[in-house]
N, C-alpha and C positions, 0 to 999 in steps of 0.2 A: 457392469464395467469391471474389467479385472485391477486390480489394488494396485498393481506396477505401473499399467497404463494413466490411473486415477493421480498416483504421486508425480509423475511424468508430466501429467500436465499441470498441478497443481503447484510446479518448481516451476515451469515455463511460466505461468501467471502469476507467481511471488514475483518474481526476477521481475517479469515486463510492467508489474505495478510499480515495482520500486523503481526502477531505471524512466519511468513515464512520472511519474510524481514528484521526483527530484527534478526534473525538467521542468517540468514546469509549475512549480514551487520556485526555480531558481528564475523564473521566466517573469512568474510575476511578482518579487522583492525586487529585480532589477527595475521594471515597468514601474510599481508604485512608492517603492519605498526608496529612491533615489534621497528625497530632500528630508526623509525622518530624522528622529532623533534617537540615539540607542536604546531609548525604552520604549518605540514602537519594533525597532529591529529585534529586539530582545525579544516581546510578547508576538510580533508575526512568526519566528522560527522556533520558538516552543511552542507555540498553535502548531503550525505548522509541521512541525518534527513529530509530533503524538499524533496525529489526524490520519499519516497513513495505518496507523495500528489498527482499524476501526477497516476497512476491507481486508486485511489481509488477515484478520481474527474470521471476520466470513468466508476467506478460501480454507484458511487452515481446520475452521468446522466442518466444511464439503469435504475436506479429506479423512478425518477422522470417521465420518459417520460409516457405518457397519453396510455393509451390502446385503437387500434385502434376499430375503429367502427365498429361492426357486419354488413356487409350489402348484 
C-alpha cells in the first residue's frame, strides 16, 4: 500500500474513532451517571478520557510500520 494512501486512511480512522468515542462516552455518562456523585464523575471521565489512547496507539503503529519489501 503506498505511504500517502496508508496516512490517508489512518487520519480518516483517528478522526472517526475520536468523533465515535466521544459519543458515545457522552452517551453513556448521561444514561448512567445521571444520580452519581463527583467522585464517580470524576473516575468515569478519567477512565474514560485515557481509554481512547489504547486504539488509536494500534492505528498509529499500523501507520508507522515499514512496507514490506517487494521480492
Amino acid at each position: 500500500m503506498p505511504v500517502r494512501l496508508k496516512k490517508l486512511i489512518g487520519t480518516f480512522l483517528l478522526v472517526a474513532l475520536v468523533i465515535i468515542y466521544a459519543l458515545v462516552a457522552s452517551i453513556v455518562a448521561v444514561a448512567q451517571l445521571s444520580e452519581s456523585g463527583p467522585l464517580v464523575h470524576f473516575l468515569f471521565f478519567l477512565f474514560s478520557g485515557l481509554l481512547w489512547v489504547l486504539p488509536a496507539m494500534g492505528i498509529i503503529k499500523w501507520l508507522i510500520l515499514e512496507p514490506r519489501p517487494k521480492g
